[in-house]
N, C-alpha and C positions, 0 to 999 in steps of 0.2 A: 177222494175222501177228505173230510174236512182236518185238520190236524189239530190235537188237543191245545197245541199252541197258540190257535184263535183265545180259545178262553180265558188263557193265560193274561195274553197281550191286549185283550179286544178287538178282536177279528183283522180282517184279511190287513188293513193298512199299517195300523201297528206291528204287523208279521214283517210287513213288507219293508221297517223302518228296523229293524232286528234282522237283517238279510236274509229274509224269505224262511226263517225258521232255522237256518243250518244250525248243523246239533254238536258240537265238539265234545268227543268221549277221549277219557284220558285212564291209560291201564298203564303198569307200572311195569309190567314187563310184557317181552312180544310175544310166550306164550299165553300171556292174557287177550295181547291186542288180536290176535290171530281165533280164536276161539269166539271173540265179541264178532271180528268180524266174517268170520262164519254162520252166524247168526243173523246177518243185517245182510248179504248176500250181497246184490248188485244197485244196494240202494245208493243214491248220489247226496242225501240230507244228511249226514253221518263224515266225520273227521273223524279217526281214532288216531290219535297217537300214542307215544309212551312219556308219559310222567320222570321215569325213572322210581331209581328206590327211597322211600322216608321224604317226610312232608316237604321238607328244604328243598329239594329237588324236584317234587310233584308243584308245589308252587311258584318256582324260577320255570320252568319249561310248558306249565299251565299260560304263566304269564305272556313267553315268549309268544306261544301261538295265539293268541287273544291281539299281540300286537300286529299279527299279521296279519287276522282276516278277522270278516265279523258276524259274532255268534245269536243265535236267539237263546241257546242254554249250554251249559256243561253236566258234566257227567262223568265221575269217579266210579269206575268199574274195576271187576278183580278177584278175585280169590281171598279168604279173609279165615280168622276161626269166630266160631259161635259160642257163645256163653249158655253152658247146658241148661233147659227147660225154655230156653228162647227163641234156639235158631241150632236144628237138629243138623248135622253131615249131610252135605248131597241138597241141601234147602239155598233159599234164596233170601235174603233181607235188603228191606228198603230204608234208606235213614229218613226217621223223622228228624232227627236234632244229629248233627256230624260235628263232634266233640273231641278237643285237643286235648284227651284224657289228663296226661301227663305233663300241662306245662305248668308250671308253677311253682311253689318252693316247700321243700322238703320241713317240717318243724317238731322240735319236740312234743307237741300236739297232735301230729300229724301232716296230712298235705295238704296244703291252702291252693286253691287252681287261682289263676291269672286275675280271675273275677275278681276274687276274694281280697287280691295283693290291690287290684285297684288300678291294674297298668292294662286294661284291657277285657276282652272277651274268650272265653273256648268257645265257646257255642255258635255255628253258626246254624241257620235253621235251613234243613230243603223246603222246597214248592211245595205247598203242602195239596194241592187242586193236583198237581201232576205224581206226586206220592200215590196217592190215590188212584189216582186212573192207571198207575200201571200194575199196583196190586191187583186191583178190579181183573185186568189184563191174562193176568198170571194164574190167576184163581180162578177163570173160565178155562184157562188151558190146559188146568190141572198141577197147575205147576207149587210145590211148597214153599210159601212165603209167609213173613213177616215182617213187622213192621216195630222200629224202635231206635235208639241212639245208638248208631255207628262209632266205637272209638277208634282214635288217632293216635297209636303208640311211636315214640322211638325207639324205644326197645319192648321186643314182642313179650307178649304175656308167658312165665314158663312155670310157674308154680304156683300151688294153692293159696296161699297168703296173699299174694300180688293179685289173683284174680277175686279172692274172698275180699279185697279192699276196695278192687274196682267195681264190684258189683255192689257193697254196701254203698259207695257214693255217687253211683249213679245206675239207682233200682234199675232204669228201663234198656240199659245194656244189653243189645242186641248180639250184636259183632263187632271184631277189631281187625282194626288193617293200619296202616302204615303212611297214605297218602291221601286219603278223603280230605283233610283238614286243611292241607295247601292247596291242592286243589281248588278246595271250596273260596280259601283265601283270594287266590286269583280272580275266582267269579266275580267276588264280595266288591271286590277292585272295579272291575268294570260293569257292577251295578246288573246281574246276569244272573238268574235261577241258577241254583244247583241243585243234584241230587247225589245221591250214593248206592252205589247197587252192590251189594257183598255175596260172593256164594258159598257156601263153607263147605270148606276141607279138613276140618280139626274141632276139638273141643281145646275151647280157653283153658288153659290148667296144666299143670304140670310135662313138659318138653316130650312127644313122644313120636318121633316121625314115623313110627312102622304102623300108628295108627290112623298118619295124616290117608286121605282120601282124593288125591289130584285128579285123580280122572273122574270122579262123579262131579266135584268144583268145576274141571274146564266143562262138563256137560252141559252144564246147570245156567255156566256162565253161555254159552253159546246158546242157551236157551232163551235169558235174557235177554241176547241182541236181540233174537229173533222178533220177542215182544215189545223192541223197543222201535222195529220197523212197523211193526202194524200197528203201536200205536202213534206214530205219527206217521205215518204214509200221508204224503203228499194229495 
């Protein structure tokens, strides 16, 4: 089967100048890596490792393995919470825009992001051709997805004010996680698609584990792989 990464790259030579497609997936912990790769079964296109915890470390250990081998794309996978009316429990989201929510400076006005100060970007953007085809993907399998900006917190969202301010400054807040944004930094680095795959086990808002949901998140997430094998199958 042809791999969506022709279109990407412009077919078979370009693929082949991108090492044959190999797909580097980065999960932040091993019950994430394990659940992805359950998903992807006995496929050989597919590297998962672990990120570790918070961007810092998702981007130092993103990087390290980028210097070792050579990738056609990346890939921030994981368990994440959903910003309610966006991304239901037990659902899956795709980032369009993977956003370092929080960096920037605090001001009597409010929070200015990185853009704002002028020392930089948050925003890095996924594939948007491969966004796409694996929604497309998901949406044939039956599977619950959407599609919108991924945030990148250092510290996780835990009360209504905090998430009433993240959603007021950035409407299309999908989900949050913890490492998409280093991740993606690493990619940006070597010039490499990224994407973001979130599967949620919580609603953004106020701290309440008894009503976190792990095991529909590792399902969901394992479900993922799966769709991340057929759609690039070799």
């Amino acid at each position: 089967m042809k791999s969506d990464l022709d279109t990407v790259f412009g077919g078979q030579d370009a693929r082949s100048s991108r090492s044959d497609g190999r797909i580097l997936i980065m999960t932040a912990v091993e019950a994430e890596q394990q659940a992805v790769l359950r998903g992807i079964g006995d496929s050989n296109l597919f590297d998962v490792r672990l990120a570790g915890f918070g961007p810092a470390s998702a981007a130092a250990r993103t990087a390290a393995e980028l210097a070792k081998s050579a990738y056609s794309l990346v890939i921030s996978a994981g368990i994440g919470g959903g910003f309610a009316g966006k991304a239901e429990v037990g659902s899956t989201v795709v980032a369009d825009r993977i956003i370092a929510a929080d960096l920037g400076a605090e001001t009597p006005d409010g929070f200015l992001s990185v853009d704002e100060l002028g020392f930089g970007s948050s925003v890095i953007v996924s594939e948007p051709n491969l966004t796409q085809t694996l929604i497309n993907a998901m949406l044939a399998a039956g599977i619950a997805v959407s599609r919108g900006s991924i945030l990148t917190v250092t510290t996780g969202t835990g009360s209504a004010e905090t998430t009433a301010a993240l959603s007021a400054r950035i409407s299309d807040a999908a989900a949050e996680g913890m490492e998409g944004f280093g991740v993606a930094t690493a990619a940006k680095l070597w010039d490499l698609p990224v994407l973001e795959i979130r599967t949620i086990s919580n609603v953004v808002g106020p701290r309440d584990r008894e009503a976190w949901r792990m095991k529909e998140a590792f399902a969901a997430l394992e479900a993922a792989g799966n769709i991340l094998r057929r759609v690039f199958a070799k």
